[in-house]
C-alpha positions as CSV (number, residue, x, y, z in Angstrom):
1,X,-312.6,44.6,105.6
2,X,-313.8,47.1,108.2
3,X,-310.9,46.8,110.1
4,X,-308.3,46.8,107.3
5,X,-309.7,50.2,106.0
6,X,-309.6,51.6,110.1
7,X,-306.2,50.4,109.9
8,X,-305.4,52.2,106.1
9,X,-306.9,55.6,107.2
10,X,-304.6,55.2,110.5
11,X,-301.5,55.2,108.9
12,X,-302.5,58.2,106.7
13,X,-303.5,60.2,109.7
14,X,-300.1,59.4,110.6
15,X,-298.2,60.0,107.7
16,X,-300.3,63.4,107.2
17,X,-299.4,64.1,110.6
18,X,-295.2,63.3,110.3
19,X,-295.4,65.6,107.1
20,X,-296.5,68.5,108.8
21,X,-294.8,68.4,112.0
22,X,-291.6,68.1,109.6
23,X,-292.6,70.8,107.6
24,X,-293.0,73.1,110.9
25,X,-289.4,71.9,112.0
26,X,-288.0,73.6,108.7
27,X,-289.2,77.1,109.0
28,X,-286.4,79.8,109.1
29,X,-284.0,76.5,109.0
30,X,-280.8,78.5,107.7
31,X,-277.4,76.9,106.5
32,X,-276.1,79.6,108.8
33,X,-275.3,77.7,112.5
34,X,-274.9,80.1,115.2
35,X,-271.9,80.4,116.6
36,X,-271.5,79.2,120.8
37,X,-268.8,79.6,123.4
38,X,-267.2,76.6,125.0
39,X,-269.0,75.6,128.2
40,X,-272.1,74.7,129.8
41,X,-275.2,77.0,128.4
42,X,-278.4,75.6,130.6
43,X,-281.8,77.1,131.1
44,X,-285.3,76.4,131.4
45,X,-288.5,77.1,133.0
46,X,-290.9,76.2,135.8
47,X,-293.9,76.7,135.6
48,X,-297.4,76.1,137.9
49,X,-300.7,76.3,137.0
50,X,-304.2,76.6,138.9
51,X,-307.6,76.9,138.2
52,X,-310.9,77.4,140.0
53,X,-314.5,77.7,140.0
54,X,-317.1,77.3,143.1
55,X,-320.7,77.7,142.8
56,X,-323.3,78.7,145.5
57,X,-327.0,78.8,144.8
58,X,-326.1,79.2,141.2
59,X,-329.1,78.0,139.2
60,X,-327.9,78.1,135.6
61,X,-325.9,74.8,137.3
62,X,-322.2,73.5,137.6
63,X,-319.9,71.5,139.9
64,X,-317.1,73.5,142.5
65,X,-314.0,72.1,140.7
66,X,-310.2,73.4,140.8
67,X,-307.2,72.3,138.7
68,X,-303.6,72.2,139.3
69,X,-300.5,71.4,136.9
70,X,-296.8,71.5,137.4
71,X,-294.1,71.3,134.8
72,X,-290.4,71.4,134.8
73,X,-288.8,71.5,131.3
74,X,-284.7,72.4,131.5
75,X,-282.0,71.9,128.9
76,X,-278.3,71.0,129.7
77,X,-275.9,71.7,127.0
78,X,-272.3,71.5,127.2
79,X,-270.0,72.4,124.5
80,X,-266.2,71.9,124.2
81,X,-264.6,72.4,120.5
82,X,-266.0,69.7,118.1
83,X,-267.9,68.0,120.9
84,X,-271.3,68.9,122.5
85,X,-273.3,67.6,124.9
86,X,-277.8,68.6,125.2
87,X,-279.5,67.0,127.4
88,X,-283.3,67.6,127.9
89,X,-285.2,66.7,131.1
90,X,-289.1,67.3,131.1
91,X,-290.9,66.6,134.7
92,X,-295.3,67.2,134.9
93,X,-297.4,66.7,136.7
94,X,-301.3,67.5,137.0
95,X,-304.4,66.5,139.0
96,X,-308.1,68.2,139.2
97,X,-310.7,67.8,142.2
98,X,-314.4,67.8,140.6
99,X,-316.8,68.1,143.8
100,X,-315.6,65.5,145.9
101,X,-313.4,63.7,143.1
102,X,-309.7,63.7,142.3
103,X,-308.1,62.2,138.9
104,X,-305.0,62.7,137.0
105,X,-304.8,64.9,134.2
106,X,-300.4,65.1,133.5
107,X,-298.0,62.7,134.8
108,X,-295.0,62.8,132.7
109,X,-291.4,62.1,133.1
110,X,-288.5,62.2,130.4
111,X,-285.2,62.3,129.9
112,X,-283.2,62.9,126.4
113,X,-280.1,63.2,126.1
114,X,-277.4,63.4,123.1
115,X,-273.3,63.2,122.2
116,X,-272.4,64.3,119.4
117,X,-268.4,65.1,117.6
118,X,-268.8,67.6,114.8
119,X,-268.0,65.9,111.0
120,X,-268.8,69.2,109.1
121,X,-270.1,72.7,109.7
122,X,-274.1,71.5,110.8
123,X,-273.3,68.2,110.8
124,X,-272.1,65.7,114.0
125,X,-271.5,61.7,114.4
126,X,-274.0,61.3,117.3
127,X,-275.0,59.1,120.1
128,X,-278.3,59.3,122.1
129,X,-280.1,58.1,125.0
130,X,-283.8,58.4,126.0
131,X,-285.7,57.5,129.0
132,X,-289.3,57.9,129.5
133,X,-291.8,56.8,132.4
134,X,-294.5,58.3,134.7
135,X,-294.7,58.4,138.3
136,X,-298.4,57.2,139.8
137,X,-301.0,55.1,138.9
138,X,-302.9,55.8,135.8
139,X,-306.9,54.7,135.3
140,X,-309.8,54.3,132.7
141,X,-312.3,56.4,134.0
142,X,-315.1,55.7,132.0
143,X,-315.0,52.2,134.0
144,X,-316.7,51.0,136.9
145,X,-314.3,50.5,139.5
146,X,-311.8,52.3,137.8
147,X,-309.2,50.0,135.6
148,X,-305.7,50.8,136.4
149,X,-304.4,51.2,133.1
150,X,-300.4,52.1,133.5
151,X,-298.0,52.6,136.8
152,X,-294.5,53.9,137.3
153,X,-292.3,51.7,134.8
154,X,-295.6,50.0,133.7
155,X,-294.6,51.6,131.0
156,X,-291.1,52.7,130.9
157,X,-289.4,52.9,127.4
158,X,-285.6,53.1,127.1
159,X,-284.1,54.0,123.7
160,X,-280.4,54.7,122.2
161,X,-278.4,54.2,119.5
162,X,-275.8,55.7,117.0
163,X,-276.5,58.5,113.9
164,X,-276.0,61.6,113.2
165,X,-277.1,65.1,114.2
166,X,-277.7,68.1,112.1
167,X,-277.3,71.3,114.5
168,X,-277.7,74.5,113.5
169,X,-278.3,76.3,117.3
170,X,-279.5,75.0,120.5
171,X,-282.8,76.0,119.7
172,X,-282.8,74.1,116.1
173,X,-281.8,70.4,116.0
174,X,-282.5,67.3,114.0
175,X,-281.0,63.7,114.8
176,X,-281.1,60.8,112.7
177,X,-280.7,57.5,114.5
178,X,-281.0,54.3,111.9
179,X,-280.2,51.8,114.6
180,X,-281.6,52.6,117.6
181,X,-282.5,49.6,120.2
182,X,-285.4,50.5,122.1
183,X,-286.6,48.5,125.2
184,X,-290.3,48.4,126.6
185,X,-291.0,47.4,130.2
186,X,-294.2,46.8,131.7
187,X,-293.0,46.3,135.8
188,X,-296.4,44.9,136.7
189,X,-298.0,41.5,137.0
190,X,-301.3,42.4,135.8
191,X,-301.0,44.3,133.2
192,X,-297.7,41.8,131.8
193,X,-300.6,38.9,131.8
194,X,-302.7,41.4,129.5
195,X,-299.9,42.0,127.4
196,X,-300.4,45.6,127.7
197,X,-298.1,48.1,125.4
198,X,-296.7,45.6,123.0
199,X,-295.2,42.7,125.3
200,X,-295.9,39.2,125.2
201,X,-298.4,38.0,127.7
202,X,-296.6,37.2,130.8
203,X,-293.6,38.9,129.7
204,X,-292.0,42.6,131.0
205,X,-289.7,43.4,128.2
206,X,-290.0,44.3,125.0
207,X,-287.5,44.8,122.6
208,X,-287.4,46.5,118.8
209,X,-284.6,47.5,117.0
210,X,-285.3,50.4,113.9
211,X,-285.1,53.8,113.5
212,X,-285.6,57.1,115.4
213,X,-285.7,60.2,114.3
214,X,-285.5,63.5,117.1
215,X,-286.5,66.6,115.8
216,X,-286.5,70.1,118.1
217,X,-287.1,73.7,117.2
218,X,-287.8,76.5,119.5
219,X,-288.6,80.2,118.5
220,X,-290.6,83.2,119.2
221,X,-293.8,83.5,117.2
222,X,-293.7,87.3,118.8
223,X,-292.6,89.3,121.7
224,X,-292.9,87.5,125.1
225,X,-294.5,84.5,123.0
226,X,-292.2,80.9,122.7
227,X,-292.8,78.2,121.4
228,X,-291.4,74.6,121.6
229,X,-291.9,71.5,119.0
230,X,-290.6,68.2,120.2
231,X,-291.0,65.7,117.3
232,X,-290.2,62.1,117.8
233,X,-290.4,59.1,114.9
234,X,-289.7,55.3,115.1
235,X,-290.1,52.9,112.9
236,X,-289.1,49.4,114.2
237,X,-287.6,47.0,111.4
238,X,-288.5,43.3,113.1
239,X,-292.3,44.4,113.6
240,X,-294.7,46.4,110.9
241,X,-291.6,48.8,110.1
242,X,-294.4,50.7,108.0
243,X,-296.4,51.4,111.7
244,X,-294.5,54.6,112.7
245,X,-294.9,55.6,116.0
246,X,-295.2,59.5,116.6
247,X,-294.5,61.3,119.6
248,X,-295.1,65.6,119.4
249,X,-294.9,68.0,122.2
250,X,-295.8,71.6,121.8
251,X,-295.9,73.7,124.5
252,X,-296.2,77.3,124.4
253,X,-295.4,80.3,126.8
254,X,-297.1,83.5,126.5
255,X,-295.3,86.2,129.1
256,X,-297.8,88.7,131.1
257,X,-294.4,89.9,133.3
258,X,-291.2,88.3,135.2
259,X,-293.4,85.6,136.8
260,X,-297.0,85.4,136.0
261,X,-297.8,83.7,131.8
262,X,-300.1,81.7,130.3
263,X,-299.2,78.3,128.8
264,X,-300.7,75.9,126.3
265,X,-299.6,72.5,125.8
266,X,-300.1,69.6,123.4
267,X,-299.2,66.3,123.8
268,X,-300.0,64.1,120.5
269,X,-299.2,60.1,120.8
270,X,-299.8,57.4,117.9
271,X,-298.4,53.9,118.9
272,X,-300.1,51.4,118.1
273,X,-298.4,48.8,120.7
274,X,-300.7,51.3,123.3
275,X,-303.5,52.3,121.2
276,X,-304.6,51.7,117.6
277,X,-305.6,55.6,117.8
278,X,-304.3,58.8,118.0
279,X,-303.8,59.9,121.5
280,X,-304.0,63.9,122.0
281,X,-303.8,65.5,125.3
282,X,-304.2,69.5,125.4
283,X,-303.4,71.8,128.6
284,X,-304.3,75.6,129.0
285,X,-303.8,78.0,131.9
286,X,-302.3,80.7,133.7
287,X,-300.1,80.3,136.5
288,X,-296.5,81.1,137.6
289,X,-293.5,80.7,135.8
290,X,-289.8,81.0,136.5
291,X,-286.7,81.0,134.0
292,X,-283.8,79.9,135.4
């Protein structure tokens, strides 16, 4: 009874959670769409953070720790008459040293991409494609050893299928995808025997079949302050289609000048094939950054 009441409140957190990331994705949402030139319109930023502290004879306490985090988040579109072409890629990485102790705190690597042939003013018959994986070894720290928990393709998710897109700018974008394969690989002995992240025991692949739903909206809160939502939905017909699984990135860039700014990020998971929980990673700091 316990455990069917966890899994009850679960699905509301998540259902709360959908509701007002959509809501956010409507605001200033005008019927309106901006007008763009033929051509390739690409941009992005990189950005690097570091943090710092050492202590010497410092009785109030505290360890010598520093902190260092690297993103790369860059947009390709490409627009020629009715058809248009965005591609996302999205490249962190992150690690902190505590005395004498390294771990991981970002590791992150995504590609999205998505065709689409205008049918009406805001509206486009679409086709997308999204790749996601990380790149080193990730652990349970509150183990002892440490428990490798995920590698590079261990997971790896691969999802595409047809829909439509609603497109009002580059910066404002919404795509419906009601039959979108998606494809889980775990590429690692171990954790395939534990059936980690929804495979059969012993098995690498995973595959579901529902639909996704890709929501994007970046704008400026206030001068030299962006912000970027990345919303993504699935709901998976052959397996508890009512078990959405969410996927929102915020991340935030607040400019000092041409190369120094200060960025927050959130990263907010539910999938229950990983975890039966909400996962929520946050990241703050101040660091260099460069548009391109």
């Amino acid at each position: 009874m316990q455990n069917e009441n966890y899994k009850k409140i679960n699905r509301m957190k998540k259902l709360v959670l959908a509701l007002i990331i959509l809501g956010s994705l409507s605001i200033n949402a005008q019927d309106k769409k901006e007008e763009v030139k033929d051509g390739w319109h690409n941009g992005g930023d990189i950005s690097l953070m570091f943090n710092q502290a050492s202590f010497d004879n410092w009785i109030k306490g505290g360890e010598n720790s520093m902190a260092l985090n690297g993103l790369v988040n860059y947009n390709f579109n490409h627009k020629k008459g009715i058809n248009i072409w965005d591609t996302k890629l999205i490249a962190a990485y992150g690690l902190s040293r505590i005395s004498d102790e390294t771990k991981k705190t970002d590791d992150r690597f995504e590609i999205n991409s998505v065709f689409g042939r205008q049918a009406s003013k805001l509206w486009f018959y679409s086709f997308f494609g999204n790749f996601k994986t990380q790149m080193t070894d990730g652990y349970d720290y509150n183990v002892s050893p440490y428990a490798v928990t995920s590698k590079l393709f261990a997971p790896a998710y691969l999802s595409f299928g047809p829909g439509m897109l609603w497109k009002k700018s580059d910066n404002l974008k919404v795509n419906f995808a009601p039959a979108t394969s998606k494809f889980t690989f775990v590429n690692d002995d171990t954790l395939s025997a534990a059936g980690a992240f929804g495979v059969e025991p012993g098995e690498k692949m995973r595959y579901e079949l529902g639909m996704a739903i890709d929501g994007y909206y970046k704008f400026n809160l206030m001068k030299n302050v962006s912000m970027e939502n990345i919303l993504g939905l699935y709901s998976n017909y052959l397996d508890h289609p009512e078990n959405i699984d969410v996927d929102y990135k915020m991340n935030m860039v607040m400019t000092i000048n041409k190369y120094i700014s200060a960025n927050f990020g959130i990263n907010l998971l539910y999938d229950d094939n990983a975890l039966q929980d909400i996962q929520l990673k946050e990241i703050l700091g101040i660091g260099f950054n460069a548009k391109f």
